[in-house]
Backbone as CSV, one residue per row, in Angstrom:
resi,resn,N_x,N_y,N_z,CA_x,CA_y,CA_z,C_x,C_y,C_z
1,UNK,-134.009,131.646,-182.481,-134.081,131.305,-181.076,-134.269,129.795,-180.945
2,UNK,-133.126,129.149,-180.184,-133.645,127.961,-180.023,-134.071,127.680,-179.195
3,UNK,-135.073,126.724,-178.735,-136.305,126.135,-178.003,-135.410,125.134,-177.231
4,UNK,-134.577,123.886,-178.325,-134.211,122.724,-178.032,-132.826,122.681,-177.001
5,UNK,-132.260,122.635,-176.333,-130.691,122.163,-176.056,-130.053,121.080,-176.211
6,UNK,-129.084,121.310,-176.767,-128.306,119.946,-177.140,-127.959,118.696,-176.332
7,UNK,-128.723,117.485,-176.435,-128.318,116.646,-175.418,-127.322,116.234,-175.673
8,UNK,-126.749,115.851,-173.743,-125.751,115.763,-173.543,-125.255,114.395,-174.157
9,UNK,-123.411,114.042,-173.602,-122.844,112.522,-174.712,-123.724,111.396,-173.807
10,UNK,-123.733,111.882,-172.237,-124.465,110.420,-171.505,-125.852,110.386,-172.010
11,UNK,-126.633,111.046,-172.088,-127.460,110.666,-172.687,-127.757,110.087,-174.262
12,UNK,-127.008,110.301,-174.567,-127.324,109.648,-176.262,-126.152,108.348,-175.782
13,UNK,-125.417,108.182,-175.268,-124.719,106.321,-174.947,-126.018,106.210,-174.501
14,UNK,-126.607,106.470,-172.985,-127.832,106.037,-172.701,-128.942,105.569,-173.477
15,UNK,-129.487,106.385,-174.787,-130.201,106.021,-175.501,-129.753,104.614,-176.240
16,UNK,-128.750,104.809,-176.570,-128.026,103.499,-177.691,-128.225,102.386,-176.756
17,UNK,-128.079,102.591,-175.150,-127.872,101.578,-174.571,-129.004,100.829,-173.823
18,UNK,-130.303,101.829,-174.200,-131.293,101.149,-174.098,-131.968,100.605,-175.256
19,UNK,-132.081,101.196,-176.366,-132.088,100.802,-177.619,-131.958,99.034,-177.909
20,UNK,-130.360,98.497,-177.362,-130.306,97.610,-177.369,-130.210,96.982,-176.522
21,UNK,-130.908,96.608,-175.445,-131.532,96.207,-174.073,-133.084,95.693,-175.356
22,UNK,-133.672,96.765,-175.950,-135.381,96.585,-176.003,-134.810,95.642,-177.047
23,UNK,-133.716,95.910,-177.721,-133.704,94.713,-178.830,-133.521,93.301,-178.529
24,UNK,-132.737,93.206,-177.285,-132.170,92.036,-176.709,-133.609,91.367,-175.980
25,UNK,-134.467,92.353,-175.190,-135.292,91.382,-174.871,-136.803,91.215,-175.890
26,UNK,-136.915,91.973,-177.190,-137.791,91.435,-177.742,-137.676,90.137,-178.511
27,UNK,-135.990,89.932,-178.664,-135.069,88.761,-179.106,-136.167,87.965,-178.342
28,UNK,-136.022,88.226,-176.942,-136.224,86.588,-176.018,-137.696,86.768,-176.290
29,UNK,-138.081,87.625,-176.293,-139.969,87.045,-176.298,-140.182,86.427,-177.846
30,UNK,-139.504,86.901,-179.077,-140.130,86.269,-179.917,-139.207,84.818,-180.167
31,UNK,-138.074,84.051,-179.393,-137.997,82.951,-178.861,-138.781,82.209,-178.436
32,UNK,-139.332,82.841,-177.544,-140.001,82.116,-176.340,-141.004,81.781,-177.368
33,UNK,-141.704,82.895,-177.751,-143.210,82.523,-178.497,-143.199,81.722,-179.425
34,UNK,-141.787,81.377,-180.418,-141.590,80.523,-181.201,-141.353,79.260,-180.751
35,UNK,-140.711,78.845,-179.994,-140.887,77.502,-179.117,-142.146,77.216,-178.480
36,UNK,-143.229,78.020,-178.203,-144.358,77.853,-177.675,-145.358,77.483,-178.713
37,UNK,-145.006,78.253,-180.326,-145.574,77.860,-180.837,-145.861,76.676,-181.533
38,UNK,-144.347,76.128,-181.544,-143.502,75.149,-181.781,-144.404,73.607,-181.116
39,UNK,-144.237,73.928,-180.060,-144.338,72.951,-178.741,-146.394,72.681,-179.064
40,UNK,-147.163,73.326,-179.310,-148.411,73.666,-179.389,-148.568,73.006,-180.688
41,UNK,-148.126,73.522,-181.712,-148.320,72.499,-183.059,-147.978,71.294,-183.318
42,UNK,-146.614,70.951,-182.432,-146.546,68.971,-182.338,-147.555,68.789,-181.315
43,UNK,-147.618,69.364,-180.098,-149.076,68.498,-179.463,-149.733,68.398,-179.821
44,UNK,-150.358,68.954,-180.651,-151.581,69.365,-181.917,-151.502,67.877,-182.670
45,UNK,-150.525,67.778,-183.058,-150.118,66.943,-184.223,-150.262,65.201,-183.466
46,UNK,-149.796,65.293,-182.422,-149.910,63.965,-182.047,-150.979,63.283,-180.921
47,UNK,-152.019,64.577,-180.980,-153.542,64.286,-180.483,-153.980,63.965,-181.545
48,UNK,-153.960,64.379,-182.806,-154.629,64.749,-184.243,-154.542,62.490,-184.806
49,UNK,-153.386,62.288,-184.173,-152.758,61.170,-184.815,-152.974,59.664,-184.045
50,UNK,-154.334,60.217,-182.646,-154.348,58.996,-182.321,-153.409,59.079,-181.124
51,UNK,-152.618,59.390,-180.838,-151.635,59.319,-179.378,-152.315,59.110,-178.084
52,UNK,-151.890,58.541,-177.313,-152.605,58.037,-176.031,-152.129,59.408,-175.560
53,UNK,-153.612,59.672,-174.847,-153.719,61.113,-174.050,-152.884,60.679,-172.733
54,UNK,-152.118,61.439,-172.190,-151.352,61.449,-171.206,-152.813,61.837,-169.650
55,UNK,-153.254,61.230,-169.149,-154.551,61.060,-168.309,-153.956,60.889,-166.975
56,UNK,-154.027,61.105,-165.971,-153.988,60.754,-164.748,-154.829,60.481,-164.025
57,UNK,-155.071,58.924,-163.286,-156.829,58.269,-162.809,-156.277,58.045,-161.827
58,UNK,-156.908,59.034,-160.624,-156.154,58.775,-159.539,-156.907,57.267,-159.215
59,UNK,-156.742,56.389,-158.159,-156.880,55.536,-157.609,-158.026,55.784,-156.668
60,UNK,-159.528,55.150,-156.155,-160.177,55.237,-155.046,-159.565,54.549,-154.266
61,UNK,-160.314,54.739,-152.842,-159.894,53.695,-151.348,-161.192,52.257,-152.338
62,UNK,-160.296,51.574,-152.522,-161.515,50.225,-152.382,-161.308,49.051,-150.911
63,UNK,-162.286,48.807,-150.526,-162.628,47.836,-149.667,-162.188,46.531,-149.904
């Protein structure tokens, strides 16, 4: 006796076709995170080295 029924063809394209959707966007997050990490270790690197801190002093009203 079977329990299971055979899924149908749209559903298994469906599966394949989300399948690679999750692949495509874990692509972009571990991009992203690699340029972030990227971007984080030269700032690192050129605080580490003495670099003039990028500061913004705003201006008072002087008299």
């Amino acid at each position: 006796m079977s329990f299971f029924h055979p899924e149908h063809e749209l559903h298994v394209r469906r599966r394949s076709r989300n399948l690679g959707m999750l692949g495509v966007l874990f692509g972009l997050v571990v991009v992203i995170f690699g340029l972030t990490m990227v971007k984080v270790r030269l700032e690192g690197e050129s605080v580490g080295r003495g670099a003039p801190a990028q500061v913004q002093v705003e201006s008072g009203a002087s008299k």
